[in-house]
C-alpha positions as CSV (number, residue, x, y, z in Angstrom):
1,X,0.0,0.0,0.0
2,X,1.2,3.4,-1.0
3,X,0.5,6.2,1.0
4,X,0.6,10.0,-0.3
5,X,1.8,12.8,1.7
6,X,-1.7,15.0,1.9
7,X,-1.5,18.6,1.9
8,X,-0.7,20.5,5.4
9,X,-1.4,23.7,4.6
10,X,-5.0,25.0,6.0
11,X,-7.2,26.9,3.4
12,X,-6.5,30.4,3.3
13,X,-8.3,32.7,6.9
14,X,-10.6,34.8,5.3
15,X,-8.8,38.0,5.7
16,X,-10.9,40.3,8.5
17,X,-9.4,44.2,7.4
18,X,-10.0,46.3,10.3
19,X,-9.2,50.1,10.7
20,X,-10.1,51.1,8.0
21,X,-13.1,50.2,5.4
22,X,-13.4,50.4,2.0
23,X,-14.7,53.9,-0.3
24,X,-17.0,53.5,-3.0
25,X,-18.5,56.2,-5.2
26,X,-15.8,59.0,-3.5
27,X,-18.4,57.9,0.2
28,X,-16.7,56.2,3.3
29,X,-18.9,53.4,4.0
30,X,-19.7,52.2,7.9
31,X,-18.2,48.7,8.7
32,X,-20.4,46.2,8.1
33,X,-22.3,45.2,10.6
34,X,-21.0,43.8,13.4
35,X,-17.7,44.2,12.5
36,X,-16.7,47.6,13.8
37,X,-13.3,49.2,13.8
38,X,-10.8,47.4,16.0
39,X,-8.4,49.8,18.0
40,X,-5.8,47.3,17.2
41,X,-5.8,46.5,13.9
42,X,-4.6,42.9,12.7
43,X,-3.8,43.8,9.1
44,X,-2.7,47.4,7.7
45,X,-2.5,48.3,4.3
46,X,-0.2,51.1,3.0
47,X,0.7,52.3,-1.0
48,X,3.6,53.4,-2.4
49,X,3.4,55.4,-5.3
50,X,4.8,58.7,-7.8
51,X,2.0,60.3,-8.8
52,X,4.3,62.2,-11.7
53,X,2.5,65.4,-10.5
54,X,-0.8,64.7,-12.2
55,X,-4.1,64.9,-11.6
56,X,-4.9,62.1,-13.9
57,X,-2.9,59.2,-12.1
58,X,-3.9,60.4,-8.8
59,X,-7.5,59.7,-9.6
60,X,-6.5,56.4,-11.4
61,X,-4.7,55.5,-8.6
62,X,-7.6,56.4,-5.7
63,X,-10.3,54.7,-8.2
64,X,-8.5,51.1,-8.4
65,X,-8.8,50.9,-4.5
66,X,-12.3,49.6,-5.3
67,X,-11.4,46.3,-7.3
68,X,-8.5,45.8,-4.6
69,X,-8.9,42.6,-2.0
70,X,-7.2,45.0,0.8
71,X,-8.4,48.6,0.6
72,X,-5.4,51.0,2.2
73,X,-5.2,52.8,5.1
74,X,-2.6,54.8,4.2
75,X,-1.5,56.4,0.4
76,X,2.1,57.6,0.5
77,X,2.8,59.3,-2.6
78,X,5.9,61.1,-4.3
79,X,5.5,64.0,-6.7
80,X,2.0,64.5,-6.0
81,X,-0.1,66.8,-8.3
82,X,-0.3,70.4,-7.0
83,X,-2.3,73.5,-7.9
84,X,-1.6,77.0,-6.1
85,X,-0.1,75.2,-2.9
86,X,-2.9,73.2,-2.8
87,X,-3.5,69.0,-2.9
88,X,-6.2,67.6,-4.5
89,X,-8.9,65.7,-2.0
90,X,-10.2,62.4,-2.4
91,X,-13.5,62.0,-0.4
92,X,-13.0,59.4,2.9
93,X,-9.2,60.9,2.9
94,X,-7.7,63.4,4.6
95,X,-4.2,64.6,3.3
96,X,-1.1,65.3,5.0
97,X,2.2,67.1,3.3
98,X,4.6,69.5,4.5
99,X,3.6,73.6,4.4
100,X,5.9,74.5,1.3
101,X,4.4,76.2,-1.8
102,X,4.9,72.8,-3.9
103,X,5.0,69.6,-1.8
104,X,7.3,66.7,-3.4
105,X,5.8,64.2,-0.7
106,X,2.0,63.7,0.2
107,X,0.3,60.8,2.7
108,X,-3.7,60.4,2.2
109,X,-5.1,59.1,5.6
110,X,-8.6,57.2,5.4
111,X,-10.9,59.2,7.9
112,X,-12.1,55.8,9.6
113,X,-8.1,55.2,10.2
114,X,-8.2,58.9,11.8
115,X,-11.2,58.5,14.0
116,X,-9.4,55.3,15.9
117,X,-6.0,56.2,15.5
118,X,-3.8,59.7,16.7
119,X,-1.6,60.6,13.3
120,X,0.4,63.4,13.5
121,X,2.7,64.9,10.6
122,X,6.1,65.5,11.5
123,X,8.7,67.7,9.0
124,X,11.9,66.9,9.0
125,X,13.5,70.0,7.9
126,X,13.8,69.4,4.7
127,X,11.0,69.8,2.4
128,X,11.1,66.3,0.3
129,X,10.3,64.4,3.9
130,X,7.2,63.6,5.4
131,X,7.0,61.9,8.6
132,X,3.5,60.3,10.2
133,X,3.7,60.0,13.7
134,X,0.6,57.1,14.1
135,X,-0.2,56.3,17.7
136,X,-2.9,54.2,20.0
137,X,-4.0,53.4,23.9
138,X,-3.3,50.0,23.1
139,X,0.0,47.7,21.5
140,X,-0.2,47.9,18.3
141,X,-0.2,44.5,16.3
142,X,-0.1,42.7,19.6
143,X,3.2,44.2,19.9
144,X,4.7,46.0,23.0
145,X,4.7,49.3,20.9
146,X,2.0,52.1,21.0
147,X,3.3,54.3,17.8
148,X,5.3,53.7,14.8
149,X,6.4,56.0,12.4
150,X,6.2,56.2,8.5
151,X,8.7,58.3,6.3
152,X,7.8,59.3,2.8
153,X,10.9,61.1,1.0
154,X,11.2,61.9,-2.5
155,X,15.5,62.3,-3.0
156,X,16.2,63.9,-6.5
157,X,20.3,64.4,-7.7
158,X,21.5,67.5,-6.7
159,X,24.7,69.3,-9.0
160,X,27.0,66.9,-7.5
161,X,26.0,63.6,-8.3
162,X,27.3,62.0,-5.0
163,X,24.5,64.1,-2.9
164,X,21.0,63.7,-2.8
165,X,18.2,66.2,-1.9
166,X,17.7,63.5,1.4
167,X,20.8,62.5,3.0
168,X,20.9,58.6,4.3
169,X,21.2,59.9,8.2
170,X,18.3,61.8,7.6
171,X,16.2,58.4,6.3
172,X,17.6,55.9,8.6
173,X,17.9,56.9,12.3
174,X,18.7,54.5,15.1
175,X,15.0,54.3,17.1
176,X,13.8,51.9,19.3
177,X,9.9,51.8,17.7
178,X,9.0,51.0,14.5
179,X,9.7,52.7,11.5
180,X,8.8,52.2,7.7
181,X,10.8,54.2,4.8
182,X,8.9,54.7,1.3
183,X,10.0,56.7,-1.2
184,X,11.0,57.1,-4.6
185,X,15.2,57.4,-3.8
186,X,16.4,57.5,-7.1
187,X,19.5,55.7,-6.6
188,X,20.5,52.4,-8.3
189,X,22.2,49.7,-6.4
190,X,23.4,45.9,-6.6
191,X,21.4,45.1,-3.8
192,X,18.2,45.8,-5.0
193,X,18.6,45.2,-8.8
194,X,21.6,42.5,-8.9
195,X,20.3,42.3,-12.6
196,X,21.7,45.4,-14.1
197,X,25.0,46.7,-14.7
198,X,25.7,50.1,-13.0
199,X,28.3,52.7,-13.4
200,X,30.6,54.0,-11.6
201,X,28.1,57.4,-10.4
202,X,25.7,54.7,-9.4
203,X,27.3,52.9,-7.4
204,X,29.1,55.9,-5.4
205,X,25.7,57.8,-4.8
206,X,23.8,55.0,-3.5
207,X,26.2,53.1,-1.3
208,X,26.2,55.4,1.2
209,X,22.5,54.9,1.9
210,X,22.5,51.4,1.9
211,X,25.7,51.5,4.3
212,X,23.9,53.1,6.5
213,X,20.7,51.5,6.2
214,X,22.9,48.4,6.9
215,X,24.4,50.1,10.5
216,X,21.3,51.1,11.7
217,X,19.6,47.4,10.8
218,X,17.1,48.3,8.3
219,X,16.1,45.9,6.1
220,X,14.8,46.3,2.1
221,X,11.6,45.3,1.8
222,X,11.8,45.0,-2.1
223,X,12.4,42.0,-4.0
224,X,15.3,41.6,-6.1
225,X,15.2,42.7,-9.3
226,X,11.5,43.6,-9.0
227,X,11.1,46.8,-11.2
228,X,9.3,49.5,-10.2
229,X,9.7,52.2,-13.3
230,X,9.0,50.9,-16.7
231,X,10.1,54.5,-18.9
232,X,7.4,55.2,-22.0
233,X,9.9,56.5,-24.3
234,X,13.5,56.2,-25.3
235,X,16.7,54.0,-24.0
236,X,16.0,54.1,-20.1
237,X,16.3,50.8,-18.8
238,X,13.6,49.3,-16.2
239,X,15.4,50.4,-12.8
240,X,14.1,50.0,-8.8
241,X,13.9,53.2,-7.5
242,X,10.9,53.1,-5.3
243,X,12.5,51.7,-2.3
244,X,10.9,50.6,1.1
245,X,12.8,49.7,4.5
246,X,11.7,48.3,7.5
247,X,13.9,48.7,10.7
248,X,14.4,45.6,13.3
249,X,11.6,46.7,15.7
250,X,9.1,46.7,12.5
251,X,10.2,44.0,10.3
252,X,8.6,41.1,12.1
253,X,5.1,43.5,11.4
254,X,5.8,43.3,7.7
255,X,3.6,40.5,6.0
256,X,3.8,41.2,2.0
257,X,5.4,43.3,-0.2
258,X,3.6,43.5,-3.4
259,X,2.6,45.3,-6.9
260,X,-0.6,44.1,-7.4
261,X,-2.8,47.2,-8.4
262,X,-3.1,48.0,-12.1
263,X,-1.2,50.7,-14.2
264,X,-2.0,54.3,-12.9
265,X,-0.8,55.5,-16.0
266,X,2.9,56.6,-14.4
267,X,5.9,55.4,-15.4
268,X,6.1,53.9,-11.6
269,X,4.2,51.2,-10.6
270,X,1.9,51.4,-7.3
271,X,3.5,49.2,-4.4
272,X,1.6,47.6,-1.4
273,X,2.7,46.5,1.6
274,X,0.8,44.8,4.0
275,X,1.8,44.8,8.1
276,X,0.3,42.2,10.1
277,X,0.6,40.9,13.8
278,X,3.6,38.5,14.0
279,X,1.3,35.7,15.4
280,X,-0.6,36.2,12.0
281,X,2.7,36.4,10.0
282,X,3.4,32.8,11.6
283,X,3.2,30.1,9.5
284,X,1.2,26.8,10.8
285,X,3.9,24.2,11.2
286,X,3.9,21.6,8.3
287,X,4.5,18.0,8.2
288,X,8.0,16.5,7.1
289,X,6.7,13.6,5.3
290,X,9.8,13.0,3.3
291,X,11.9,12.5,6.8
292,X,9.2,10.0,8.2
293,X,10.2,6.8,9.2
294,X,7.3,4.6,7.7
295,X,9.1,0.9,9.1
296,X,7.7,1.3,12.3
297,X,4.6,2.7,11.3
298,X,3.6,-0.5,9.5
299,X,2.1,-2.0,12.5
300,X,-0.3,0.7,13.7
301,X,-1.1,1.5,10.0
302,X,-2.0,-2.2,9.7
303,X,-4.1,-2.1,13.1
304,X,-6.1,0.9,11.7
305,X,-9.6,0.3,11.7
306,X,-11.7,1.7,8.9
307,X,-15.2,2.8,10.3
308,X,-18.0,1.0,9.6
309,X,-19.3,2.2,6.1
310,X,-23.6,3.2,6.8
311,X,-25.7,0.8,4.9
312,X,-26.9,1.9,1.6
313,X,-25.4,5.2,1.7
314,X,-26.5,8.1,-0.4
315,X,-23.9,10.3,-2.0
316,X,-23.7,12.6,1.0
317,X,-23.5,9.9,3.4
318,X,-20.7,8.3,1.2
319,X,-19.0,11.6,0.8
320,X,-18.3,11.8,4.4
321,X,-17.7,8.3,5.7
322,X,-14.8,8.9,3.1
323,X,-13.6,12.5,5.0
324,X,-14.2,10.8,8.1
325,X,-12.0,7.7,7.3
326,X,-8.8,9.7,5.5
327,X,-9.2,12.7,8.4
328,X,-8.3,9.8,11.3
329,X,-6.2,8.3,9.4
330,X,-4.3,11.7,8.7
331,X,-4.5,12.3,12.1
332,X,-3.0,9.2,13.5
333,X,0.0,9.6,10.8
334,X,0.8,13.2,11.9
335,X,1.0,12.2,15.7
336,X,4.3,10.6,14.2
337,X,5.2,12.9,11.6
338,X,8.3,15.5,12.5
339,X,7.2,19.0,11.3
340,X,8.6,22.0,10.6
341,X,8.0,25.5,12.2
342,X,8.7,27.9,9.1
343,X,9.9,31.6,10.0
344,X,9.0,34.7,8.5
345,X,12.1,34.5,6.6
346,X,10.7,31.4,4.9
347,X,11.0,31.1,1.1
348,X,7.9,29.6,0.4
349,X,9.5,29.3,-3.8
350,X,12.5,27.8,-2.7
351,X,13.3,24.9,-4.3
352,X,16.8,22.3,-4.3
353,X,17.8,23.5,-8.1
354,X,17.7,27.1,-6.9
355,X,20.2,25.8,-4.0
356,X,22.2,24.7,-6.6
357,X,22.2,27.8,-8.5
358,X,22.7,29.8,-5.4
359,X,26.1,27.9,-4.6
360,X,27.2,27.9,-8.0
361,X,26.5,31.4,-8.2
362,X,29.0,32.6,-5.4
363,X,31.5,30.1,-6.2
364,X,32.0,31.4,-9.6
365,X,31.7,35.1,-7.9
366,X,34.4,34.0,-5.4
367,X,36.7,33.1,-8.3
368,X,36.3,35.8,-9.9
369,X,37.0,38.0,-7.3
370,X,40.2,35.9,-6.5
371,X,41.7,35.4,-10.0
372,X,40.4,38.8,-12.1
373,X,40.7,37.8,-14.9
374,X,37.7,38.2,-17.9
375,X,37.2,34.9,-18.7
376,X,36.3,34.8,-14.6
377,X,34.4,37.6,-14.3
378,X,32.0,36.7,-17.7
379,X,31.6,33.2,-16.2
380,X,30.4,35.0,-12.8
381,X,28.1,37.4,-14.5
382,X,26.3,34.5,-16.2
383,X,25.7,32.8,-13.3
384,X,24.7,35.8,-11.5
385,X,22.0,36.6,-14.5
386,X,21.0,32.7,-14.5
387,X,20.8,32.6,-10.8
388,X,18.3,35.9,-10.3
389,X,16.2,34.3,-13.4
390,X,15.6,31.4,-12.2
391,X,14.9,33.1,-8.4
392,X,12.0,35.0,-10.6
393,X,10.6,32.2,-12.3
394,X,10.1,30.3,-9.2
395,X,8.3,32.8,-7.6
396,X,6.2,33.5,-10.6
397,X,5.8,29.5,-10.9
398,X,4.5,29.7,-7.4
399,X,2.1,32.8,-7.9
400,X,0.1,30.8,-11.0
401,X,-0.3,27.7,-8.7
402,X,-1.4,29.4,-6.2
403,X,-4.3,30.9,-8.6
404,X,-5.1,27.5,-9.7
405,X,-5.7,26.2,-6.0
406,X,-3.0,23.1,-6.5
407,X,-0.6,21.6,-3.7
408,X,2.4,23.7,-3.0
409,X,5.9,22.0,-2.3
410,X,7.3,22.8,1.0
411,X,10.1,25.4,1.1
412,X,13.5,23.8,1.3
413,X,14.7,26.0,4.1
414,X,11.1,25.3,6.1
C-alpha cells in the first residue's frame, strides 16, 4: 500500500481588514455590521506610489482601491499633483504634506483610520520628507509598541552627483519603535537590482545609503530585481527606484510586499505593503513527510480500523464516511510525523535547483574576485543573470499555482 503525503497547509483565513473600510463612489462606507473598527488593527494596508505630478494618475490611482482585496489605510505618494499650494482631496481621505508652496511628498489618511488612531505629521526640515507619527492606547499589532512611524521622501540628484536632496542619516535613524521608509530614492544599487549593470556614479551615490541603512539594521523590503519604473519612451532601462525599508523593531510586522494594483498611468508602478501581527505572520507548522520513518509505522497502519461504512449510503453519506476515514487516518500519521516551524524569513518558492544555482552562483563570484581575470568575471556574471532568473521564475511559478488552488511543495529551508 502506498501512501501520499496530503497537503498541510489549511485553506487560506478569510482576511478580517480592520481600521479602516473600503470607499465607493468617493463615500466612506460604515463597517459592516457587526464588524466595527478594532483599536488594534490585525492587518494594515499602505501604497507606495509617484503620482508624476498629475491629476490624472492620482485619480487612477484612488479609483483602483475599489477592485483591490485590501483597501489602504494609508496612500504615500511622491511627486504629488499640485495646484496654487494646494492637494487635491479624495472623499473618505484626509491629506497630510509639508507647508511649502509645492509639496514633493503627500500621505492620504482614510478618515475611519483617523477616528481610531492619533496621526500626526512631523517635518523633518527638509521639504522632500514627510514623517506620520501614528499612535494608540493600546500595543499595536499585539506588539509591545503604541506608535510607529512612517517616512515618505522623495530624494532627486542634486549638481553633485554624490549628494541627494535626502541624505541617508536623515532616512535611517537609530530608534527603538517601528519605523517604515517609502519613497522614490532615485538611486541604483546591486542590492536591489543584482540584474543590471551600474556605473561608476551609481554605485558611489547609492552606497552610502545602503551603508547606513545596513548600520542602523534596516532591512529592504523590495524583492530583487522587482522593477518598479518601466520608462514610456527612449533608451531608459527598467530600474528599482521606489525603495521601502523596514527597521528591526518593525520588520517582524511586515507580512507582503507587493505590486498588485493596475497601471496608474505613471511610469512607476503602485506598491503595497501589507503589516500584520507576527502571530498572523506565523506560518502553521507543516508536516515532514519526506523524513518519516514509515518501518515502524507499518504495525499501527495495519491495526487501523476503517469505520464502519452506513448501509446503503447516499452520495452525501458516502462523501463523508470517506472525509471521516482519510481525516483519522491523517491524524494518526501526523501524531508521528516530524514537522517544521517555518519563520518569516521562509522562502515559500525555494526549491533544491535554486540551492544549486545559489552555490554555483557565489562560487564562480568567489573566483572571480580571487583570480580577475575576464574569462572569470564573464563566467560569474552569467551565473549571476542565471541565478536571479531562475529566483523570478520560481516565484512566478508559485504565484500561478497558487491561482489554480494546486498543492504547494514545502520550502527547502522550512
Amino acid at each position: 500500500m502506498v501512501l501520499s503525503p496530503w497537503r498541510s497547509e489549511a485553506l487560506p483565513l478569510l482576511l478580517a481588514i480592520v481600521g479602516f473600510v473600503p470607499v465607493m463612489n468617493n463615500r466612506p462606507l460604515p463597517p459592516p455590521p457587526g464588524q466595527g473598527l478594532d483599536p488594534a488593527p490585525a492587518f494594515l494596508s499602505i501604497i507606495q506610489h509617484n503620482s508624476l505630478g498629475s491629476w490624472n494618475v492620482f485619480l487612477s490611482l484612488f479609483e483602483s482601491f475599489k477592485e483591490a482585496t485590501t483597501y489602504p489605510s494609508i496612500v504615500i505618494l511622491q511627486d504629488p499633483p499640485v495646484n496654487k499650494a494646494q492637494l487635491p482631496s479624495f472623499n473618505g481621505f484626509k491629506s497630510f504634506f509639508p507647508p511649502v508652496r509645492k509639496p514633493r511628498v503627500a500621505a492620504y489618511v482614510h478618515m475611519c483610520f483617523l477616528s481610531k488612531y492619533t496621526v500626526v505629521p512631523r517635518f523633518k526640515g527638509v521639504e522632500d520628507v514627510l514623517a506620520l507619527d501614528i499612535s494608540s492606547n493600546e500595543p499595536l499589532f499585539g506588539t509591545a509598541f503604541d506608535s510607529f512611524r512612517v517616512f515618505n521622501a522623495y530624494s532627486t540628484n542634486t549638481a553633485d552627483h554624490r549628494v541627494h536632496s535626502v541624505s541617508p542619516d536623515v532616512l535611517f535613524p537609530d530608534l527603538g519603535f517601528p519605523l517604515l521608509v517609502l519613497g522614490d530614492l532615485n538611486i541604483h544599487n546591486p542590492i536591489s537590482d543584482p540584474l543590471r549593470h551600474f556605473s561608476y556614479r551609481e554605485i558611489s551615490s547609492s552606497t552610502p545609503y545602503f551603508e547606513k541603512a545596513a548600520e542602523s539594521g534596516f532591512a529592504l523590503l523590495n524583492p530583487p530585481a522587482e522593477y518598479t519604473r518601466f520608462p514610456p519612451v527612449g533608451k531608459a532601462r527598467p530600474s528599482v527606484i521606489d525603495l521601502a525599508f523596514a527597521n528591526p523593531p518593525l520588520l517582524p510586522l511586515i507580512k507582503r510586499w507587493e505590486a498588485s494594483l493596475p497601471s496608474t498611468g505613471s511610469d512607476h508602478i503602485p506598491i503595497t505593503i501589507t503589516l500584520a501581527a507576527p502571530s498572523l505572520n506565523q506560518k502553521p507548522p507543516r508536516p515532514r513527510w519526506a523524513d518519516m520513518d514509515w518501518e515502524p509505522l507499518d504495525p499501527i497502519v495495519k491495526g487501523f480500523k476503517v469505520p464502519a461504512a452506513p448501509p446503503c449510503p447516499t452520495l452525501l453519506q458516502l462523501d463523508e464516511w470517506m472525509s471521516e476515514s482519510l481525516n483519522r487516518l491523517e491524524a494518526l500519521l501526523k501524531e508521528h510525523t516530524p514537522v517544521s516551524w517555518p519563520s518569516h524569513h521562509s522562502k515559500p518558492w525555494w526549491t533544491p535547483p535554486l540551492a544549486i544555482l545559489y552555490r554555483e552562483y557565489h562560487k564562480a563570484a568567489r573566483a572571480a574576485r580571487k583570480h580577475d581575470t575576464p574569462h572569470r568575471w564573464e563566467v560569474a556574471g552569467t551565473s549571476k543573470v542565471g541565478y536571479f532568473k531562475a529566483i523570478k521564475a520560481a516565484e512566478k511559478q508559485r504565484l500561478v499555482l497558487l491561482s489554480a488552488g494546486r498543492h504547494l511543495p514545502e520550502p527547502l529551508n522550512g
